[in-house]
C-alpha positions, 0 to 999 in steps of 0.5 A: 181576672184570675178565672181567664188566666187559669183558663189560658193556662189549662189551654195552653197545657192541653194544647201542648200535651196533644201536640206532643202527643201527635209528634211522638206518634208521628216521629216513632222511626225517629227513635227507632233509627236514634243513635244508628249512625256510621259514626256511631261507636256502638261496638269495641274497636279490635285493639290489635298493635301493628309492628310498626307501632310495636317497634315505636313503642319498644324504641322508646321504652328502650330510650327510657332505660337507656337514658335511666341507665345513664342516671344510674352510672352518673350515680355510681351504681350498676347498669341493667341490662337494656334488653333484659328489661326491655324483654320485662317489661313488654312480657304480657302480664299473666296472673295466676287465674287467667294462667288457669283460665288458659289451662282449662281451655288447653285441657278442653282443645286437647280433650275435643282433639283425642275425640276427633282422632288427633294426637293432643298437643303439650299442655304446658307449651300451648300454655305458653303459646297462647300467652305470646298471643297475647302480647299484641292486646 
Protein backbone atom coordinates (compact mmCIF):
# COMPACT_ATOMS: atom_id res chain seq x y z
CA UNK A 1 0.00 0.00 0.00
CA UNK A 2 2.57 2.53 0.98
CA UNK A 3 4.71 1.53 -2.13
CA UNK A 4 1.78 2.80 -4.76
CA UNK A 5 1.21 5.80 -2.89
CA UNK A 6 4.66 6.88 -2.98
CA UNK A 7 4.32 5.99 -6.65
CA UNK A 8 1.12 8.10 -7.25
CA UNK A 9 2.92 10.90 -5.45
CA UNK A 10 6.44 10.83 -7.22
CA UNK A 11 4.07 10.61 -10.65
CA UNK A 12 2.34 13.15 -9.93
CA UNK A 13 5.11 15.39 -9.23
CA UNK A 14 7.02 14.62 -12.24
CA UNK A 15 4.24 15.15 -14.04
CA UNK A 16 3.76 18.53 -12.70
CA UNK A 17 7.21 19.60 -12.89
CA UNK A 18 7.14 18.75 -16.97
CA UNK A 19 3.92 20.56 -17.44
CA UNK A 20 5.16 23.49 -15.92
CA UNK A 21 8.24 23.30 -17.45
CA UNK A 22 6.52 23.08 -21.02
CA UNK A 23 4.23 25.99 -19.96
CA UNK A 24 6.92 28.55 -18.93
CA UNK A 25 8.92 27.69 -22.32
CA UNK A 26 5.59 28.15 -24.10
CA UNK A 27 4.70 31.34 -22.38
CA UNK A 28 8.31 33.12 -22.60
CA UNK A 29 6.24 36.76 -24.40
CA UNK A 30 3.92 36.28 -21.70
CA UNK A 31 6.53 37.79 -19.17
CA UNK A 32 8.27 39.63 -21.71
CA UNK A 33 5.08 41.77 -22.25
CA UNK A 34 4.23 41.50 -18.11
CA UNK A 35 3.48 44.84 -16.58
CA UNK A 36 3.56 46.69 -20.20
CA UNK A 37 0.31 47.78 -20.35
CA UNK A 38 -1.40 51.48 -21.27
CA UNK A 39 -2.38 51.49 -17.66
CA UNK A 40 0.58 50.99 -16.36
CA UNK A 41 2.35 53.66 -14.15
CA UNK A 42 6.00 52.82 -14.98
CA UNK A 43 6.84 56.46 -15.34
CA UNK A 44 6.77 59.79 -12.88
CA UNK A 45 3.88 61.74 -13.96
CA UNK A 46 4.99 65.67 -14.52
CA UNK A 47 3.61 67.57 -11.37
CA UNK A 48 3.18 70.67 -12.84
CA UNK A 49 0.20 72.99 -11.30
CA UNK A 50 -2.28 74.80 -13.66
CA UNK A 51 -3.37 78.47 -12.77
CA UNK A 52 -6.30 77.42 -12.09
CA UNK A 53 -5.34 74.96 -9.60
CA UNK A 54 -2.65 77.56 -8.28
CA UNK A 55 -5.35 80.08 -7.67
CA UNK A 56 -7.72 77.24 -5.86
CA UNK A 57 -5.39 76.56 -3.67
CA UNK A 58 -3.91 80.38 -2.90
CA UNK A 59 -8.21 80.76 -2.23
CA UNK A 60 -8.16 78.49 0.50
CA UNK A 61 -4.77 79.29 2.23
CA UNK A 62 -6.32 82.77 2.29
CA UNK A 63 -9.38 81.56 3.74
CA UNK A 64 -7.61 79.67 6.21
CA UNK A 65 -5.67 82.91 7.38
CA UNK A 66 -8.59 84.87 7.26
CA UNK A 67 -10.51 82.98 9.24
CA UNK A 68 -7.21 82.39 11.74
CA UNK A 69 -7.28 86.16 11.67
CA UNK A 70 -10.69 86.17 12.89
CA UNK A 71 -9.68 83.99 15.96
CA UNK A 72 -6.89 86.31 16.59
CA UNK A 73 -8.91 89.48 16.71
CA UNK A 74 -11.95 87.30 18.93
CA UNK A 75 -8.59 86.88 21.10
CA UNK A 76 -7.29 90.20 21.45
CA UNK A 77 -4.46 90.00 19.76
CA UNK A 78 -2.98 91.80 16.19
CA UNK A 79 -4.07 90.52 13.07
CA UNK A 80 -1.51 89.64 10.02
CA UNK A 81 -1.11 90.43 7.48
CA UNK A 82 -3.08 88.13 4.77
CA UNK A 83 -0.88 88.58 1.74
CA UNK A 84 2.11 88.88 3.62
CA UNK A 85 1.65 85.09 4.72
CA UNK A 86 -0.22 84.04 2.12
CA UNK A 87 3.26 85.44 -0.06
CA UNK A 88 5.15 83.09 3.00
CA UNK A 89 3.58 80.74 2.66
CA UNK A 90 3.16 79.63 -1.03
CA UNK A 91 7.29 80.90 -1.42
CA UNK A 92 9.04 77.81 -2.72
CA UNK A 93 11.43 76.39 0.11
CA UNK A 94 15.00 76.62 -0.77
CA UNK A 95 17.84 75.49 1.70
CA UNK A 96 20.76 76.43 1.87
CA UNK A 97 22.22 73.25 -0.35
CA UNK A 98 20.08 73.45 -3.17
CA UNK A 99 20.64 77.41 -3.36
CA UNK A 100 24.11 76.30 -4.04
CA UNK A 101 23.13 73.63 -6.30
CA UNK A 102 21.35 76.39 -8.28
CA UNK A 103 24.59 78.55 -7.84
CA UNK A 104 26.71 75.72 -9.60
CA UNK A 105 24.51 75.43 -12.35
CA UNK A 106 24.29 79.52 -12.96
CA UNK A 107 28.04 79.77 -12.72
CA UNK A 108 28.26 76.66 -15.53
CA UNK A 109 25.52 78.30 -17.88
CA UNK A 110 27.29 81.76 -17.30
CA UNK A 111 30.96 79.90 -18.18
CA UNK A 112 29.27 77.77 -21.29
CA UNK A 113 27.79 81.52 -22.05
CA UNK A 114 31.43 83.49 -22.36
CA UNK A 115 32.64 80.51 -24.60
CA UNK A 116 30.11 80.88 -26.95
CA UNK A 117 30.76 84.79 -27.21
CA UNK A 118 27.45 85.60 -25.21
CA UNK A 119 27.84 88.55 -22.33
CA UNK A 120 27.00 86.37 -18.83
CA UNK A 121 23.90 86.79 -17.33
CA UNK A 122 23.86 88.28 -13.20
CA UNK A 123 24.30 85.29 -11.13
CA UNK A 124 22.71 86.39 -8.16
CA UNK A 125 19.15 87.36 -10.25
CA UNK A 126 19.41 84.11 -12.14
CA UNK A 127 19.44 82.48 -8.88
CA UNK A 128 16.60 83.97 -8.26
CA UNK A 129 14.97 83.31 -11.35
CA UNK A 130 15.19 79.97 -11.11
CA UNK A 131 13.97 79.62 -7.81
CA UNK A 132 10.48 81.30 -9.05
CA UNK A 133 10.58 78.50 -11.44
CA UNK A 134 10.33 76.64 -8.94
CA UNK A 135 7.03 77.50 -7.42
CA UNK A 136 4.95 75.63 -9.76
CA UNK A 137 6.72 72.00 -8.43
Amino acid sequence: MHSTFNIVIWAVCILAVVIALGLLIASRNTWEDYGKGRFVMDHEQPRTATGTAVAERDDEIRQLLEARNARRQRRGERPIDVEQELARLTAPAVDPELREEIRQLVVARNHRRVRAGKPPLDVEAEIEREIAGLKGL
